[in-house]
DSSP file (Angstrom, degrees, kcal/mol; ACC not computed):
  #  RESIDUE AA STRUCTURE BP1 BP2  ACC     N-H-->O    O-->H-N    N-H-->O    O-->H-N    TCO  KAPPA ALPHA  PHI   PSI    X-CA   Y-CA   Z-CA
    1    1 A X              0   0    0      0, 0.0     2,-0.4     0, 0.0    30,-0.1   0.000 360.0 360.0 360.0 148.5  -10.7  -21.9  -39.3
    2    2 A X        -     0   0    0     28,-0.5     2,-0.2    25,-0.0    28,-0.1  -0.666 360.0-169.8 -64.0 109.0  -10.5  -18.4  -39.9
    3    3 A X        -     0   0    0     -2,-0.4     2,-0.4    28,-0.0     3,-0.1  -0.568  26.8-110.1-116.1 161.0   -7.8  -17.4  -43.0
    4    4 A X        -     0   0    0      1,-0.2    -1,-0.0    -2,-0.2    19,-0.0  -0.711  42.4 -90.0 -74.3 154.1   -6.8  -14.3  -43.7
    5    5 A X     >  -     0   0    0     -2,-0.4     4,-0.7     1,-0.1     3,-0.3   0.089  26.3-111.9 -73.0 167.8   -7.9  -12.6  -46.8
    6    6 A X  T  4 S+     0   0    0      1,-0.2     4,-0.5     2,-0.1     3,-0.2   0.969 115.9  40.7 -84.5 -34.1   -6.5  -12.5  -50.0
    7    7 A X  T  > S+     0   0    0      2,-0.1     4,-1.5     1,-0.1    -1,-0.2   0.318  96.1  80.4 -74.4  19.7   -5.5   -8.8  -49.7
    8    8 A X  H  > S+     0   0    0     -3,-0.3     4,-3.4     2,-0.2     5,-0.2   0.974  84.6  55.3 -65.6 -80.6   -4.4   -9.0  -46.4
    9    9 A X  H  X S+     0   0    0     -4,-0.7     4,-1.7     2,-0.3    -2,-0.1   0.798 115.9  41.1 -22.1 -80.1   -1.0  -10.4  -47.1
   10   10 A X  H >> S+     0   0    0     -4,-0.5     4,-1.5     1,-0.2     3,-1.3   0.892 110.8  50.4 -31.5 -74.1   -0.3   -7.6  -49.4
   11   11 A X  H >< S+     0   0    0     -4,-1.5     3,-0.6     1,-0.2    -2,-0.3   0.821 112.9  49.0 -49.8 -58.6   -1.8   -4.9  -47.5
   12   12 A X  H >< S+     0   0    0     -4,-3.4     3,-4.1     1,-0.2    -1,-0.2   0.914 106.1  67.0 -41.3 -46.1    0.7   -6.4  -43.9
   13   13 A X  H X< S+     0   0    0     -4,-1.7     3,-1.1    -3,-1.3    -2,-0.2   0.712  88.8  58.3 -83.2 -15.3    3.7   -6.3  -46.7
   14   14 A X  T << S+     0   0    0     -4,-1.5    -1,-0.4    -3,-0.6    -2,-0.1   0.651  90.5  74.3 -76.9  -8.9    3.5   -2.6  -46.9
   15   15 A X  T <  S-     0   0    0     -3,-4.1     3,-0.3     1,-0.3    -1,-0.3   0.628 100.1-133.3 -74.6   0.1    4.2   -2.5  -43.1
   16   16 A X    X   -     0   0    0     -3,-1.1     3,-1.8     1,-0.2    -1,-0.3  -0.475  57.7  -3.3  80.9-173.6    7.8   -3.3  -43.7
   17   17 A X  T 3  S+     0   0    0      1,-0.3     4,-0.3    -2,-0.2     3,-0.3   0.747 132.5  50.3 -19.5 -60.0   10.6   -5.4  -42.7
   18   18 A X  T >> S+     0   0    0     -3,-0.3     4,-3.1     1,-0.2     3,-0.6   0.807  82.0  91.9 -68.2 -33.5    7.9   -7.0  -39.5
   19   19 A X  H <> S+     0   0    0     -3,-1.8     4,-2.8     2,-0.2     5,-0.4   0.758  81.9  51.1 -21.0 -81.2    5.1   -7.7  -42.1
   20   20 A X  H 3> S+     0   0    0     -3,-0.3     4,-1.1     1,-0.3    -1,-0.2   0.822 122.4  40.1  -6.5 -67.4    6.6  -11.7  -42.7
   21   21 A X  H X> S+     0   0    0     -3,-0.6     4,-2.3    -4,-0.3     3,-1.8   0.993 115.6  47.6 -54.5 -59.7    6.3  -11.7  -38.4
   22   22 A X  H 3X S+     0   0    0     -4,-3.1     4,-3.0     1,-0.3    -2,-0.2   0.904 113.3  45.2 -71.9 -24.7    3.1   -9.8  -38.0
   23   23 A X  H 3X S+     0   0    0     -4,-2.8     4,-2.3    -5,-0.3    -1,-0.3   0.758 117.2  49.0 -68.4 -18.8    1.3  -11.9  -40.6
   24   24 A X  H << S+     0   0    0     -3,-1.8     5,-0.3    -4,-1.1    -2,-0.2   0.952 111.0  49.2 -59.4 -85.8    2.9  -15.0  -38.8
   25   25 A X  H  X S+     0   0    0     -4,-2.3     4,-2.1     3,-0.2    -2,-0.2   0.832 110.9  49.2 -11.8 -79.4    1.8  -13.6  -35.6
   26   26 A X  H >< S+     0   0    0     -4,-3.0     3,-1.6     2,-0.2     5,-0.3   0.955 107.5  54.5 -26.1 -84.4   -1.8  -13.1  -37.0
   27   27 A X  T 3< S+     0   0    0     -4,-2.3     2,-0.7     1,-0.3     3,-0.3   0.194 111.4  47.1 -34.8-127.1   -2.1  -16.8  -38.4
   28   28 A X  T 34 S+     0   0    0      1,-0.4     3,-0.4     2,-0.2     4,-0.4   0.065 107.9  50.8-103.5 -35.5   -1.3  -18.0  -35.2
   29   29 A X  S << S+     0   0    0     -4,-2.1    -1,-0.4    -3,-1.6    -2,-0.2   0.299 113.0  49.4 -80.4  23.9   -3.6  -15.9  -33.2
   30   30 A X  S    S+     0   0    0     -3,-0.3   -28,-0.5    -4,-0.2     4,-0.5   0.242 107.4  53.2-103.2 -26.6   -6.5  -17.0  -35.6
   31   31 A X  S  > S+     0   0    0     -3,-0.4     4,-1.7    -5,-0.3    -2,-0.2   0.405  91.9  73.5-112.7  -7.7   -5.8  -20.3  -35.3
   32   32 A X  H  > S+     0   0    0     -4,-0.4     4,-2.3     2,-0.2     3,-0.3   0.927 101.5  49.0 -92.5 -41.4   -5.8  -20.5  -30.9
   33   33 A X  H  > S+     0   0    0      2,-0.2     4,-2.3     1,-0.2     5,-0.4   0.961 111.3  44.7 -96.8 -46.3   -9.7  -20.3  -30.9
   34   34 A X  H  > S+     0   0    0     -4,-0.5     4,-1.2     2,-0.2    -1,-0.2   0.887 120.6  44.4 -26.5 -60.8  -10.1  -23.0  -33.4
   35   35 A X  H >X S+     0   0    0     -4,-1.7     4,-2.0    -3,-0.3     3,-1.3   0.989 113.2  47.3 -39.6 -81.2   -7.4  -25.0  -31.4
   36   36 A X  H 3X S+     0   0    0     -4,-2.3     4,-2.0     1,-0.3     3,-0.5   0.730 112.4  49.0 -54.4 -39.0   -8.8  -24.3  -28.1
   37   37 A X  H 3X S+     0   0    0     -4,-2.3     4,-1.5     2,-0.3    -1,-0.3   0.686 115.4  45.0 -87.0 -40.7  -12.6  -25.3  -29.2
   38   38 A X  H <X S+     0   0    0     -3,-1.3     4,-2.3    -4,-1.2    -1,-0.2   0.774 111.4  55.8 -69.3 -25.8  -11.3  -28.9  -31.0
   39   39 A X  H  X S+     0   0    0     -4,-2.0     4,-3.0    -3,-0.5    -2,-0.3   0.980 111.8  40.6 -79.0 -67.1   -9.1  -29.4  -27.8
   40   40 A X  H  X S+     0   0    0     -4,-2.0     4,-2.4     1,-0.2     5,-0.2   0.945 117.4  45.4 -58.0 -36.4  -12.3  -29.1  -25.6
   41   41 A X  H  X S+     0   0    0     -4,-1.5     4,-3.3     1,-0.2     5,-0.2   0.999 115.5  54.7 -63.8 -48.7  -14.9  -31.3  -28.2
   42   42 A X  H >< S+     0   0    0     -4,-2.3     3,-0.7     2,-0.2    -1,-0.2   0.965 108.1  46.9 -57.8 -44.2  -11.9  -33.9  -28.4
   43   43 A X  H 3< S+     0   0    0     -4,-3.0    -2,-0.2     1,-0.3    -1,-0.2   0.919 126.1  23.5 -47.4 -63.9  -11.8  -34.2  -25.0
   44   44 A X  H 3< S-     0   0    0     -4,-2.4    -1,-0.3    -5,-0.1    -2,-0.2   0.486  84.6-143.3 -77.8  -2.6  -15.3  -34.6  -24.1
   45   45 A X  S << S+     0   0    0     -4,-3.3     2,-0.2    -3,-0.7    -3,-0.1   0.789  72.9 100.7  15.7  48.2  -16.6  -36.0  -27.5
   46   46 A X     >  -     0   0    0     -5,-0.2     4,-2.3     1,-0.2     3,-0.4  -0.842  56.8-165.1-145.7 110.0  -19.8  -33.9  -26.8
   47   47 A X  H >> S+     0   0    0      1,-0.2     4,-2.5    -2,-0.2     3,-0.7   0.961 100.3  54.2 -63.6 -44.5  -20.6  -30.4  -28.5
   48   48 A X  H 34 S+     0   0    0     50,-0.3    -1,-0.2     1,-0.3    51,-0.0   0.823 111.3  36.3 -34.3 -53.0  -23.1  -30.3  -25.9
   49   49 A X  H 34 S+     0   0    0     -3,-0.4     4,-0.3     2,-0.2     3,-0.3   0.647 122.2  50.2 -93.6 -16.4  -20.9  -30.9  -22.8
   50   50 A X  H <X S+     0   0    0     -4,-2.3     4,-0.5    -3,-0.7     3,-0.5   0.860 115.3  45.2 -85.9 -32.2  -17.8  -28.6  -24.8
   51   51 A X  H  X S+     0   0    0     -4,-2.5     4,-2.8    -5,-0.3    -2,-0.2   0.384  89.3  89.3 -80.3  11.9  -20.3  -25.9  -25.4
   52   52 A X  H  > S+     0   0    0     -3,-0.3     4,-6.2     1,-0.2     5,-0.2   0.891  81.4  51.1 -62.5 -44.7  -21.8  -25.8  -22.0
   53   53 A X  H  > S+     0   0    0     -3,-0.5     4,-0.6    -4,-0.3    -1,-0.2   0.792 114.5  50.3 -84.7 -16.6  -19.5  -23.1  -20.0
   54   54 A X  H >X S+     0   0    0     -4,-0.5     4,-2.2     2,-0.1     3,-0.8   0.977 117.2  43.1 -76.2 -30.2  -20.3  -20.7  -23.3
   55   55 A X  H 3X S+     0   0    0     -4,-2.8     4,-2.0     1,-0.3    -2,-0.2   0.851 115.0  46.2 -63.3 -40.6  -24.4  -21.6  -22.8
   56   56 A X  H 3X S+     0   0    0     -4,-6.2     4,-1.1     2,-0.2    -1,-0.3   0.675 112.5  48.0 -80.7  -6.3  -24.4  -21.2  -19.4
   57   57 A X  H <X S+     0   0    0     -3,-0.8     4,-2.5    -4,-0.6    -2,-0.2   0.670 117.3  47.5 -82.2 -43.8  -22.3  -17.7  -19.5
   58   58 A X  H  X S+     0   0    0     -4,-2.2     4,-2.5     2,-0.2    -2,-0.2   0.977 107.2  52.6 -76.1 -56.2  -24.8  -16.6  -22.2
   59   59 A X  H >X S+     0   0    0     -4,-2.0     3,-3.2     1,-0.3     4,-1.9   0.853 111.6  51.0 -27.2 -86.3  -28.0  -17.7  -20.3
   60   60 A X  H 3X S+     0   0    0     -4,-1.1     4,-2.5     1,-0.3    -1,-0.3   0.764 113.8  38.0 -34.1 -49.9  -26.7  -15.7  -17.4
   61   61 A X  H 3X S+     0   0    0     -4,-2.5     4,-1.8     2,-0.2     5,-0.4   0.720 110.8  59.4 -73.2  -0.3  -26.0  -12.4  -19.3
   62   62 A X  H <X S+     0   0    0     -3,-3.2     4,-2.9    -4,-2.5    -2,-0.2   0.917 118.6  40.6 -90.2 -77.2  -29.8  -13.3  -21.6
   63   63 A X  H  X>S+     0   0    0     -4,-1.9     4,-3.4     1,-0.3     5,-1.0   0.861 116.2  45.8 -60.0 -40.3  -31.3  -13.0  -17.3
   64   64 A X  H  <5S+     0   0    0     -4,-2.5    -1,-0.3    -5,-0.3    -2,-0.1   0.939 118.5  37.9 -64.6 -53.2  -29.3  -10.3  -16.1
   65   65 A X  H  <5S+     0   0    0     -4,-1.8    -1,-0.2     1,-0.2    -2,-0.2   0.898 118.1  51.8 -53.6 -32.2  -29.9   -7.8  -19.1
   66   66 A X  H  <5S-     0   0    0     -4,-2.9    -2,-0.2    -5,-0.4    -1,-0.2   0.994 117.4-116.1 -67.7 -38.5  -34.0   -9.1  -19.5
   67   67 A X  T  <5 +     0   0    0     -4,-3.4     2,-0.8     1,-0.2    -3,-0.2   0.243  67.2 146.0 112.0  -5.2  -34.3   -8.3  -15.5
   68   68 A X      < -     0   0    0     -5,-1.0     4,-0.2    -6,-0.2    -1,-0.2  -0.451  42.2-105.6-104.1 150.1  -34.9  -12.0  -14.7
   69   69 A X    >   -     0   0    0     -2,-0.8     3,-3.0     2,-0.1     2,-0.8   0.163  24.6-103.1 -42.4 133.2  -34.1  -14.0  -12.0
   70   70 A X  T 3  S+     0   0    0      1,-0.3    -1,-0.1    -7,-0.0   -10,-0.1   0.488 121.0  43.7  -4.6 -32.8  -32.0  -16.6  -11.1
   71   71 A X  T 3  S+     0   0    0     -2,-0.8    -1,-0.3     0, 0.0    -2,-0.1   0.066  78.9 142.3-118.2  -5.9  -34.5  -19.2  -11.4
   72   72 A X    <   -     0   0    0     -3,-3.0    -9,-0.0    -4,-0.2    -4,-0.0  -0.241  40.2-144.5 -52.5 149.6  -36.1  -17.9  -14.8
   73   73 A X        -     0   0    0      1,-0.0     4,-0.1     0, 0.0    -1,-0.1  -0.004  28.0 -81.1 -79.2-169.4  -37.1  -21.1  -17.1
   74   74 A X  S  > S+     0   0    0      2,-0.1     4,-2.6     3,-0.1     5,-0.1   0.901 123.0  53.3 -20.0 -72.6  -37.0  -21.7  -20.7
   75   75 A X  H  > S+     0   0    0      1,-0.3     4,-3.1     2,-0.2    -1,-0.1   0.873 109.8  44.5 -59.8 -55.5  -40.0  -20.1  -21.6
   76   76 A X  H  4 S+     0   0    0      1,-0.2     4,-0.5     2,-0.2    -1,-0.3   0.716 117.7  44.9 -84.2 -17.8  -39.3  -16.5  -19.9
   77   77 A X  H >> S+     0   0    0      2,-0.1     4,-2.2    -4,-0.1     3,-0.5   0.946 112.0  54.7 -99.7 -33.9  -35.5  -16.3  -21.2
   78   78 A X  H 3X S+     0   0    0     -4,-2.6     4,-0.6     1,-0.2    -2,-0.2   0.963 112.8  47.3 -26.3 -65.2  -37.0  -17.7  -25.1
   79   79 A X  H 3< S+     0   0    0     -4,-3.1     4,-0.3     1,-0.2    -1,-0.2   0.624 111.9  46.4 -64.3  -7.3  -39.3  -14.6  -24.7
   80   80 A X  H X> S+     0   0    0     -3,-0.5     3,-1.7    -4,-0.5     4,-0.7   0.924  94.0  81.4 -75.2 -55.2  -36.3  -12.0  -23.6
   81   81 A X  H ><>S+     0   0    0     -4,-2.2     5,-1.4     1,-0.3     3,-0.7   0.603  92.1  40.7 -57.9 -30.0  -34.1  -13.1  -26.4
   82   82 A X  G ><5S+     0   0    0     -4,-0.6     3,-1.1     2,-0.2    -1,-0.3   0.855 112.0  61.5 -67.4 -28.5  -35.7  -11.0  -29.4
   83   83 A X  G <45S+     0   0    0     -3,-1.7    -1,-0.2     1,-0.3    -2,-0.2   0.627 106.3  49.4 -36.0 -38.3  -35.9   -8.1  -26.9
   84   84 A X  G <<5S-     0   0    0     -4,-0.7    -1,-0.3    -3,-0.7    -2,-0.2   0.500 127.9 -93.5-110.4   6.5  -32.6   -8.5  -26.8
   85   85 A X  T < 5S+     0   0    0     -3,-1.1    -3,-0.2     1,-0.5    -2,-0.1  -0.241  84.0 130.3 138.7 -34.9  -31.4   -8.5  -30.3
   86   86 A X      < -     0   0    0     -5,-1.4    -1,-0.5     1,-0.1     2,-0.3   0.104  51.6-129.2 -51.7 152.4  -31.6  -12.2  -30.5
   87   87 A X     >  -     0   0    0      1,-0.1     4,-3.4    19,-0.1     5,-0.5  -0.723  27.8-112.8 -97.0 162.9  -33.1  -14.6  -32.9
   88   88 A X  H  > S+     0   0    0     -2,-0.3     4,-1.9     2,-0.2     5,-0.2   0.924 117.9  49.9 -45.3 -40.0  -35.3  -17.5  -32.2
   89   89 A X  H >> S+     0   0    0      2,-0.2     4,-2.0     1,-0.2     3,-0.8   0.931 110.1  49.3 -54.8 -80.3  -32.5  -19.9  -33.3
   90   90 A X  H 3> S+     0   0    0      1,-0.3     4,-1.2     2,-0.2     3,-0.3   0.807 114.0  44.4 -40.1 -46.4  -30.1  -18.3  -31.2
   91   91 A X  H >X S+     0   0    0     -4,-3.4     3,-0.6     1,-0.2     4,-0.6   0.942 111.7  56.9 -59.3 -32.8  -32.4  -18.4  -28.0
   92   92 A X  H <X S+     0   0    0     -4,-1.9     4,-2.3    -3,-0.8    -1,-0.2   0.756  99.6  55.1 -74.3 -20.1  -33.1  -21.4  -28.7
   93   93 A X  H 3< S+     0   0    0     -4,-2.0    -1,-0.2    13,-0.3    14,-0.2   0.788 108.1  45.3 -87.0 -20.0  -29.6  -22.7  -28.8
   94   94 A X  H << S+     0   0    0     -4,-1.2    -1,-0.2    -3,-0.6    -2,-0.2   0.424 117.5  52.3-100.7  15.8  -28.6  -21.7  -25.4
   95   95 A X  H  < S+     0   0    0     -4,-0.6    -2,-0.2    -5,-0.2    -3,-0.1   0.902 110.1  39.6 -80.9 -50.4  -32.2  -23.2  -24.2
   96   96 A X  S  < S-     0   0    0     -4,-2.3    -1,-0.1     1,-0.2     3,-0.1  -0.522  95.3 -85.9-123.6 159.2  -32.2  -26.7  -25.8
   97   97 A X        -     0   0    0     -2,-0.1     2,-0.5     1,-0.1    -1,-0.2   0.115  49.9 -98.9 -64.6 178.9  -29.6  -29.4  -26.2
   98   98 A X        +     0   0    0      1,-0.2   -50,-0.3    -4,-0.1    -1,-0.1  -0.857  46.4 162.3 -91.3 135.1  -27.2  -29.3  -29.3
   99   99 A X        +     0   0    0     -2,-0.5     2,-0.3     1,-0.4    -1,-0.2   0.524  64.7  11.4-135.3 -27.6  -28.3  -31.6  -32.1
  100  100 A X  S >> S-     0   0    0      1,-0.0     3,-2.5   -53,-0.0     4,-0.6  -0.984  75.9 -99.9-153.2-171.4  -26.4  -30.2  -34.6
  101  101 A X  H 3> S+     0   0    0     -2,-0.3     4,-2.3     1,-0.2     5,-0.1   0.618 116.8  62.1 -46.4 -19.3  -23.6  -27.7  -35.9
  102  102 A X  H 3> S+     0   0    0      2,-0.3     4,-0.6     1,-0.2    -1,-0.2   0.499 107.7  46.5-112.8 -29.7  -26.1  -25.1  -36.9
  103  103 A X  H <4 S+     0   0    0     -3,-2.5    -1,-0.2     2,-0.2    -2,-0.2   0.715 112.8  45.1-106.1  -6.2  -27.0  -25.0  -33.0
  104  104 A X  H >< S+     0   0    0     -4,-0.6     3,-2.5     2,-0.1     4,-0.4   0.919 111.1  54.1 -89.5 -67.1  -23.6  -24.9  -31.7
  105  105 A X  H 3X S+     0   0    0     -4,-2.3     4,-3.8     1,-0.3     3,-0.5   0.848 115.6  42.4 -27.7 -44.1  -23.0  -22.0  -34.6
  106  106 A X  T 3< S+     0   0    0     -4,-0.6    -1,-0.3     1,-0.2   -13,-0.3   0.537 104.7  61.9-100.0  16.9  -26.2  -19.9  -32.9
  107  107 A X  T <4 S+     0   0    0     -3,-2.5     4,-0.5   -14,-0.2    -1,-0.2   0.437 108.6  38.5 -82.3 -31.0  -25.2  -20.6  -29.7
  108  108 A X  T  > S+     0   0    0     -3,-0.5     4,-2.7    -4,-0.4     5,-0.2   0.763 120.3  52.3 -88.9 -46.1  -21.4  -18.4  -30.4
  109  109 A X  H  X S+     0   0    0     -4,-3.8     4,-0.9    -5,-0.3    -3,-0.1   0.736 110.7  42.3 -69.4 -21.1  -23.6  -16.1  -32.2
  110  110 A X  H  > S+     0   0    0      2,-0.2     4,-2.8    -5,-0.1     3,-0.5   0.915 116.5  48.6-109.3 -68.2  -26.0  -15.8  -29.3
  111  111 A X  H  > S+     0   0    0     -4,-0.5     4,-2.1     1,-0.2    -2,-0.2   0.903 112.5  46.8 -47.4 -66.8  -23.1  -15.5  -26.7
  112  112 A X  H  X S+     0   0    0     -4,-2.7     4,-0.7     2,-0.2     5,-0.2   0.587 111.1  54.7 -53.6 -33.9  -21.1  -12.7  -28.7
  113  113 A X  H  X S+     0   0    0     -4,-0.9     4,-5.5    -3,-0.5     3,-0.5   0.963 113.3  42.7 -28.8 -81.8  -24.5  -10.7  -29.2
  114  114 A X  H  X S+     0   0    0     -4,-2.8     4,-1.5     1,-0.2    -2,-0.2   0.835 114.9  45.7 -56.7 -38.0  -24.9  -10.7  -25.7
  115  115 A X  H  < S+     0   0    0     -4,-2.1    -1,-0.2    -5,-0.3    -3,-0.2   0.611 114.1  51.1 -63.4 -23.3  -21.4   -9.9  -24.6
  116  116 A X  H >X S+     0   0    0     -4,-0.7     3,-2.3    -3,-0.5     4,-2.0   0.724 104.6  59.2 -70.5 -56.6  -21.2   -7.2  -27.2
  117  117 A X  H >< S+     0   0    0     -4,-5.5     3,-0.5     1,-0.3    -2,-0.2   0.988 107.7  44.6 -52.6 -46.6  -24.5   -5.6  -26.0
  118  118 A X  T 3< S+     0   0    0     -4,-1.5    -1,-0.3     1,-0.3    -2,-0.1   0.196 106.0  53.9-116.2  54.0  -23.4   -5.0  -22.8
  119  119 A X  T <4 S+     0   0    0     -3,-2.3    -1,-0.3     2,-0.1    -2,-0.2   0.443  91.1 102.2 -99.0  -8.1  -20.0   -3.7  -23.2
  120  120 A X  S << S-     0   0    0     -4,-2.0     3,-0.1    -3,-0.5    -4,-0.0  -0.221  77.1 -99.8 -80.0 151.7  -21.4   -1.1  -25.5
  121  121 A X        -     0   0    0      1,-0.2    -1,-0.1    -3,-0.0     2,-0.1  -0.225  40.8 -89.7 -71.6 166.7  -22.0    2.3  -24.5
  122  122 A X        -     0   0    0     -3,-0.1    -1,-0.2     1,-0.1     2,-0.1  -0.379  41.8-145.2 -86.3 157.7  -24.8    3.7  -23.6
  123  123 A X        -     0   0    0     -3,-0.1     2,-0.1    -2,-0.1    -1,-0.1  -0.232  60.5  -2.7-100.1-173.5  -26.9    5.3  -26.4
  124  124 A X  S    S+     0   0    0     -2,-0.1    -2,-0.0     1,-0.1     0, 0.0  -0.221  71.9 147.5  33.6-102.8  -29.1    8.3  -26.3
  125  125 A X        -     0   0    0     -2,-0.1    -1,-0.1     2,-0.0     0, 0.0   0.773  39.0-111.3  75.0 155.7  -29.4   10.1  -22.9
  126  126 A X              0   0    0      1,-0.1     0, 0.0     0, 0.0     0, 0.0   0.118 360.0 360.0 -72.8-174.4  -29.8   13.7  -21.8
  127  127 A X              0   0    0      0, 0.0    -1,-0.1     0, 0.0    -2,-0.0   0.057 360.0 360.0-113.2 360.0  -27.5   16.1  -20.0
């Protein structure tokens, strides 16, 4: 789980009187992805089958940004993924099953990449 720092707590207390709440607040919104993510693996007892709807969400933005198709394989979205910022681990985790934490871990990283990349604005350009 995600903690707050140790100079966090200080640094909220200077907001005032709401500090107590908003650090309150915090912890408990730090603590819903954690939640939500244990809820799904207990349920299914499969990182595979709880990490599926992030793999298949990434996969889809790894075709759309590379330019490939619906139908793309392994092999052509492996070769997109450094193109796109990605590492071999990470492509490789929303390619192949999960076998251990390390591949669920480059699997988030892989997803958050890709979901960052294309909100971002566009760089360079003319007038």
């Amino acid at each position: 789980m995600v903690g707050l720092s140790p100079d966090a707590e200080p640094a909220l207390a200077k907001l005032g009187a709401r500090a107590p709440c908003a650090v309150a607040s915090l912890r408990r919104r730090l603590r819903a992805p954690d939640g939500l993510a244990g809820a799904n693996l207990a349920r299914t007892r499969s990182p595979e089958e709880a990490i599926a709807p992030l793999k298949a969400a990434a996969r889809e933005r790894l075709r759309r940004r590379a330019g490939l198709g619906p139908l793309a394989g392994k092999d052509a979205l492996q070769a997109a993924g450094p193109g796109l910022g990605l590492t071999p681990a990470e492509t490789g985790a929303l390619v192949t099953p999960v076998t251990a934490d390390a591949d669920v871990v480059a699997a988030g990283s892989a997803a958050a990449k890709l979901a960052r990349a294309g909100t971002a604005p566009p760089t360079g350009g003319g007038r």
